[in-house]
GUKEVO-116416 format. One record per residue (C-alpha): x, y, z. Coordinates in steps of 0.5 Angstrom, whole numbers, plus 500, padded with zeros to 3 digits. Layout:
XYZ;...
***
This chain:
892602478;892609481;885611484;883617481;880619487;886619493;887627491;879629491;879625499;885628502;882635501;876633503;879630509;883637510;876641510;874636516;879639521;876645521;874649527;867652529;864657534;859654540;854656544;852653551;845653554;843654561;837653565;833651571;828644572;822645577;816642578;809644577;808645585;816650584;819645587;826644585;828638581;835635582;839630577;833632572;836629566;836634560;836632552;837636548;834634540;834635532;829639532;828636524;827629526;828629534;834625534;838624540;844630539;847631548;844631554;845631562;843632568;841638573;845639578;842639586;839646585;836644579;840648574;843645568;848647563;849644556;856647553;859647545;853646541;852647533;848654530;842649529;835648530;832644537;828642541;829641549;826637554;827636561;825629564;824627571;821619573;819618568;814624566;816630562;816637560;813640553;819641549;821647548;824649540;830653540;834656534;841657537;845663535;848665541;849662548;841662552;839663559;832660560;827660565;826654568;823647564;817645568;816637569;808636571;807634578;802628576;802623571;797622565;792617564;797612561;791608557;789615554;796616552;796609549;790611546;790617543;797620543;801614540;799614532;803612528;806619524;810620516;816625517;820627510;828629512;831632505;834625503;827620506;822618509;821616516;814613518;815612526;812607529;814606536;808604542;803605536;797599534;802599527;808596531;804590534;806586528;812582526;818587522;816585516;808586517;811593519;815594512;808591508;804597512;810602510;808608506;810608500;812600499;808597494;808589496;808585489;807578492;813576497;817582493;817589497;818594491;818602491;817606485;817599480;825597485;826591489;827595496;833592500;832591507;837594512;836593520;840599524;844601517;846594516;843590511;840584514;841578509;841575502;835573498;828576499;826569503;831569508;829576509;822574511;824569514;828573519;823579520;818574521;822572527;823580529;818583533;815590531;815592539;822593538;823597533;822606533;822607526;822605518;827609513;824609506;830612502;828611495;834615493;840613497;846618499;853617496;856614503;851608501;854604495;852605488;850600487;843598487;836602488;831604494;833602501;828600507;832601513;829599521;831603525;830600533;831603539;837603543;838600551;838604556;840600562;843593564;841587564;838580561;832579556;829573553;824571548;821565545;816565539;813561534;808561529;803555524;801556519;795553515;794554507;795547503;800545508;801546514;808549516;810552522;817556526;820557532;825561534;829565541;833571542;837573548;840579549;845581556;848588558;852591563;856598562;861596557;858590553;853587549;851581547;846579543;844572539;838570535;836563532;829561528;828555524;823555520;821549515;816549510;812544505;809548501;805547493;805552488;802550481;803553474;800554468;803556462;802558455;805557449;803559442;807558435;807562430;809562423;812566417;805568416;804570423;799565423;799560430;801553428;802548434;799550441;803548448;799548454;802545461;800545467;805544473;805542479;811543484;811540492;818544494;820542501;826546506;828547513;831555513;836556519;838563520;842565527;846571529;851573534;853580536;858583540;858590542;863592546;865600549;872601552;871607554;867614551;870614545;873608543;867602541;868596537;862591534;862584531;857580528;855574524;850571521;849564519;844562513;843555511;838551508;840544507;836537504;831542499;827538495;823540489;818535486;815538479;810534475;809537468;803536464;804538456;799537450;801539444;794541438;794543433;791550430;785546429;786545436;786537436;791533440;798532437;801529442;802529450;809528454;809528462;816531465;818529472;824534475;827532481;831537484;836537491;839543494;844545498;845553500;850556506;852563507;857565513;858572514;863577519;863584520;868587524;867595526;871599529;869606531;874612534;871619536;875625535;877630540;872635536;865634538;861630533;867628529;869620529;874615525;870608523;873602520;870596518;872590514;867584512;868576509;862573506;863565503;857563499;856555497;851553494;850546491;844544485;842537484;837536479;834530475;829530470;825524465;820525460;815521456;811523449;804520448;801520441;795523440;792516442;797516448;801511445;808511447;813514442;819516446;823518453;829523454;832524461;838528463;842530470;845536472;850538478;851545480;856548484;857556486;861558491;862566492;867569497;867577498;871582502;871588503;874594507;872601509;874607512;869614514;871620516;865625519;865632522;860638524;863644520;860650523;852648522;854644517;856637517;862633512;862625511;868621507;869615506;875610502;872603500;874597497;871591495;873584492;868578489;871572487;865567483;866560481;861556479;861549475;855545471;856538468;851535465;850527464;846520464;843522458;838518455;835518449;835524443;833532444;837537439;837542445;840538452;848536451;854535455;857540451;854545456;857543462;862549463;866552468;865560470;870564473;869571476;872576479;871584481;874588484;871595486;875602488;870607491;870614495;865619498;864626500;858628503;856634506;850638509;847645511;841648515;838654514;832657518;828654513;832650508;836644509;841641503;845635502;850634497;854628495;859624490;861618489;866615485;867608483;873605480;871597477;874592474;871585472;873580468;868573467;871567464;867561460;871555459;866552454;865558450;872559450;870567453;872572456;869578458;873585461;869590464;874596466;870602467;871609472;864613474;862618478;855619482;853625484;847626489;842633492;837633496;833640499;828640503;824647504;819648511;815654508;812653515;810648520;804645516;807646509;814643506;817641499;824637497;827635491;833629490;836627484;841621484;845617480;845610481;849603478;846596478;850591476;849584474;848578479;854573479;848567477;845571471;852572467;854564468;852562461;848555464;842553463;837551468;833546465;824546467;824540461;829539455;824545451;823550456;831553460;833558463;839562461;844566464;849571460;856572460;855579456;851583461;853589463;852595469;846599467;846606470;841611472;838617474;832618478;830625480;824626485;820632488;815632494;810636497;808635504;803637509;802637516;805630516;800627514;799628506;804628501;805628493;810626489;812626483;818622481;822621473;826615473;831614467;832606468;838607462;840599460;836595466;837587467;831585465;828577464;826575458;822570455;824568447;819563444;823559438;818557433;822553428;826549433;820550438;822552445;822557450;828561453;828565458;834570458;838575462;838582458;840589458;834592455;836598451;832604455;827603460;824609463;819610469;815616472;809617477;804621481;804618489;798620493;799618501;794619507;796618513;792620519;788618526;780619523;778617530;782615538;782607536;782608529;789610525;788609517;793610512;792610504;797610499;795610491;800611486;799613478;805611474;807609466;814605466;817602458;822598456;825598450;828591449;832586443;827581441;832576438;827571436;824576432;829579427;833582432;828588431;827593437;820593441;817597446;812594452;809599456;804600461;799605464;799603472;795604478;797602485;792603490;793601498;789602503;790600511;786601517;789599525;784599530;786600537;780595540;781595548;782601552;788599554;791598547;792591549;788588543;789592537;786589530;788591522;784590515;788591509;786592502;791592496;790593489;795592482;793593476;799591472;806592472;812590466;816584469;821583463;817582457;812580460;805585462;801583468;793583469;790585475;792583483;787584489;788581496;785583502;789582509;785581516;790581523;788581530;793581536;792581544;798582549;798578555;800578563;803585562;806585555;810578558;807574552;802576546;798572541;796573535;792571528;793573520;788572514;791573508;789573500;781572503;779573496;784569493;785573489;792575489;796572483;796575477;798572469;803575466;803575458;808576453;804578446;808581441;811581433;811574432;811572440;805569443;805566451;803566457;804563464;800564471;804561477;800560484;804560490;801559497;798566498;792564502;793562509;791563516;798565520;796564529;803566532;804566540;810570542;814570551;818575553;822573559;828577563;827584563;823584557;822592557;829592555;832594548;837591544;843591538;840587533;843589527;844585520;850587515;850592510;854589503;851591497;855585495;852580498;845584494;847579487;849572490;843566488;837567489;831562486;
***
């Protein structure tokens, strides 16, 4: 099919050769005594985000001189053995001759500065948020502590969620691993020393892909000088069970290479216990039979994750990177007990019936990334290539046996069946970007193409015993596959007081689902654009204001169109469903910020046809599905409050509430197929302080509060949630090793129930994992262990919608 796209980028591409003027800047480097400071090194930084821009050295007689910079805004600094001159602004017109920069002679106390200077600070850019947290107390935790600290994040049990949206995680712009498990698993290992900020991107630009919604992206700080670093670290953890991870890192440069890899294990035994609810109604709205069950599941695996990277520099403009990471959870076992009794509206016992389900499984994910970066002769322009390949296996054994009771706890009959499950997903994907600076200005473009192929088989046997609901019928075979054609172009303007970002992507997607079974298939063959525009105005250096709006496309994931059932007994089924389709939506945002320290935002989010998960109750044949849906709207829009300042010089506070009402219109299919509207009016509260307990910033602390009032979850509604965090940490022997110790869920307080009461639809469930622990983690740095390292992850959205649990 012939991209419509193709004319669109050439011209894009033909504006990006275009020539700009240039000024230089000339100075000297002296020394608070005027003594001379030869090979002084110069930066030159963005004056919106102080990111490096270019540099040099001063030569013998301390001069300096730094050609063919962009009309913009800078800051300029001068360094010399470590100490600096105060940054000096510039708004570059013209070329400019300055005095000299002056670099104090006498160091400052280090402890102080530790102390009092290095707080934790929120910057807002025209298209993000970027909370800097680099040698501050709130970096002395592991990377997914930071990401549970970050404004703007709403943590909802394991799930980091902003405005109401599961957050993906991104380490360096790539994005790290699959399901939110692996995600933990994997920051948990990561330290926050090494990171330099967190982005929170609620409404990404056009160069990331449509698909999907807000994005936290770690940003860790670069290596600077050759050599090796090491490190080991582990962790125990004792809630019901105790469970610990070990894990080491290596890292090695020299000028031209650089070598990273990682590997953690971290096995785990832990009990979650549910409570679920059941109330059948009929034809006269009147409750008939009341099923309650209480399950208890003891889930156990061992999480191996492990990354290799390469990056290697051929000279000033040619740089190539690999990376490649291995995810795989072999011999899970899950053992559930069920217990259900059945009463009647005079709430005697009917009956009873005890299920036991045995699960085995088996997940491994291998990834590799190839990128290719070339830099034009025009300073700021680059090439990038890059090309990825992701196989996905996944293996599902599953047994369970059921057996009824009388309301005398006479046996009346069993029923027992196994399922075998296999999903297999492989991904490729290619890409191409293109970047300049115009002018003050800056253009990106890019081409990509991606390609999923799904294949996922269920069969169902040993059947014993009678049950309407569980046949060998349903075994089945789905095939899918998805091709996506997509192109960008983006481009970015400065002014004295404003700053713009216009982008538009275009997706061309083609999808084709089959169900031997059913005998099905469904095509999905669609062309959408996706605009975005972000503006920010510094009205002066304590007030600015931003807007941005984006469009987005959220795609079903390659488990929810399977047309299978996952079976929790032979009444109670998860299904998937073969006519999902894309939902799109639009979200706008406008912001107020502060002196970087408060911020207010108003956000609108039209949801359009969201996937959601919804529980249907059938009163006649008396089971409960949970099914995978497109709502039929769903809207969302809030008022953010955040705080984020140091009160005193050992203690940082940071407050964030949020006040929002979201709805969602949805099919009740066991209800006469009628529409119904669940809705909510929240309130999220979060409330962190970080102390600095020691003089010399060595032993630092942090209590937390979060509060929930409740949220929708499909068409479910949840009650209030309020957990209370402790954390202390202590560094040892010069930074070579640190200690530490975390309470979570003091209050135990932290597990919400989650109701869906409706029309002629009446159930409950509450589900409580291992939220309450105490975490003592130990951590050894060895080699140069001052150095910063290439940690990064793998962005694919792709990989977004493989399994998870």
């Amino acid at each position: 099919m012939k991209n419509p796209l193709l004319p669109i980028l050439l011209a894009c591409f033909a504006i990006g050769s275009c020539f700009s003027q240039t000024f230089k800047i000339t100075g000297k480097v002296i020394n608070t005594e005027n003594e001379v400071l030869p090979f002084a090194n110069i930066l030159l930084l963005n004056a919106v985000d102080s990111t490096f821009v270019k540099g040099t050295s001063a030569f013998e007689n301390g001069f300096f001189e730094l050609t063919e910079i962009q009309p913009d805004l800078y800051l300029l600094q001068a360094s010399y053995i470590g100490k600096g001159s105060k940054p000096l602004a510039l708004d570059i017109r013209k070329d400019i001759a300055l005095g000299a920069l002056v670099v104090p002679t006498v160091s400052e106390n280090l402890d102080e500065v530790v102390v009092t200077a290095r707080r934790p600070t929120v910057q807002r850019l025209s298209d993000r948020l970027v909370f800097n947290v680099e040698n501050t107390v709130v970096s002395q935790g592991n990377s997914w502590d930071i990401l549970k600290s970050t404004p703007g994040v709403i943590v909802n049990q394991n799930d980091l969620q902003i405005r109401g949206q599961n957050a993906t995680v991104y380490l360096n712009d790539r994005k790290v691993q699959l399901s939110g498990q692996e995600v933990q698993d994997l920051l948990e290992g990561l330290t926050g020393t090494a990171i330099k900020s967190i982005e929170v991107i609620a409404n990404p630009p056009a160069r990331y892909d449509a698909e999907g919604g807000p994005i936290l992206n770690i940003v860790t700080s670069k290596s600077i000088v050759p050599g090796y670093k090491g490190s080991v670290n582990g962790s125990l953890t004792q809630a019901v069970f105790p469970k610990f991870s070990l894990g080491t890192s290596h890292y090695y440069k020299t000028d031209k290479l650089n070598l990273f890899a990682n590997y953690s294990i971290n096995p785990k035994k832990e009990l979650r216990k549910t409570t679920k609810g059941i109330n059948f109604i009929d034809d006269t709205n009147s409750i008939f039979s009341v099923w309650d069950t209480n399950n208890e599941e003891i889930k156990r695996t061992t999480a191996h994750n492990g990354t290799f990277i390469l990056d290697y520099d051929f000279n000033d403009k040619n740089s190539l990177n690999f990376t490649s990471n291995i995810s795989f959870n072999p011999n899970q076992d899950w053992q559930s007990t069920l217990n259900t009794a059945i009463r009647n509206n005079q709430n005697q016992i009917d009956s009873t019936f005890v299920t036991d389900n045995i699960v085995g499984a088996d997940n491994t994910n291998l990834a590799f990334d190839l990128s290719y970066v070339k830099k034009l002769n025009k300073e700021g322009s680059q090439l990038s290539f890059n090309s990825h390949f992701t196989n996905y296996d996944g293996q599902f054994l599953q047994r369970i046996d059921s057996r009824y009771f009388d309301n005398n706890q006479n046996f009346i009959r069993d029923f027992g069946f196994t399922t075998d499950s296999d999903q297999n997903i492989q991904i490729y994907t290619g890409q191409v970007d293109y970047a300049t600076p115009i002018g003050s200005a800056s253009f990106e473009s890019g081409l990509k193409y991606s390609s999923i192929n799904s294949e996922n088989t269920i069969d169902y046997f040993n059947l014993s015993g009678n049950s309407d609901v569980v046949d060998a019928s349903l075994s089945d075979n789905f095939m899918y596959d998805e091709k996506v054609y997509a192109g960008y172009v983006s481009f970015v303007k400065n002014w004295e007081k404003w700053s713009m970002k216009l982008g538009l992507r275009g997706e061309l997607t083609e999808a084709e689902g089959t169900s031997q079974t059913l005998n099905r298939t469904n095509n999905q063959d669609f062309f959408e654009a996706f605009p975005s525009l972000y503006v920010l105005y510094t009205a002066s250096e304590k007030n600015s204001f931003a807007f941005d709006y984006g469009r987005k496309v959220d795609r079903p994931r390659y488990n929810d169109l399977n047309p299978f059932r996952n079976f929790i007994n032979e009444n109670d089924f998860e299904e998937g469903n073969q006519g999902l389709i894309p939902s799109f939506s639009n979200n706008f945002n406008l912001n107020y910020t502060y002196n970087s320290e408060f911020f207010i935002d108003v956000y609108y989010r039209n949801n359009g046809r969201i996937i959601g998960d919804y529980v249907f109750q059938d009163n006649t044949n008396l089971t409960l599905r949970e099914l995978k849906q497109n709502a039929i709207e769903s809207v969302s829009y809030g008022l953010d409050l955040t705080f984020s300042k140091g009160i005193l010089n050992p203690w940082y506070i940071y407050a964030y509430t949020s006040l929002f009402y979201e709805d969602n219109t949805f099919l009740a299919e066991e209800s006469g197929n009628q529409e119904f509207t669940v809705d909510v009016d929240g309130i999220y509260v979060y409330l962190a302080n970080y102390l600095t307990l020691s003089k010399d910033g060595s032993f630092s602390g942090e209590l937390a509060l979060t509060y929930f009032s409740n949220f929708i979850f499909g068409s479910y509604i949840s009650d209030e949630q309020l957990n209370l965090t402790l954390g202390l940490r202590k560094s040892l022997w010069d930074n070579k090793a640190v200690i530490s110790i975390a309470a979570e869920d003091i209050l135990e307080r932290y597990v919400p129930t989650y109701t869906s009461q409706y029309l002629n639809q009446n159930n409950f469930y509450r589900r409580r994992p291992e939220t309450q622990f105490i975490r003592v983690g130990f951590t050894y740095n060895f080699g140069n262990f001052r150095l910063q390292d290439n940690k990064r992850g793998i962005d694919k959205k792709e990989r977004d919608r493989l399994n998870e649990e």
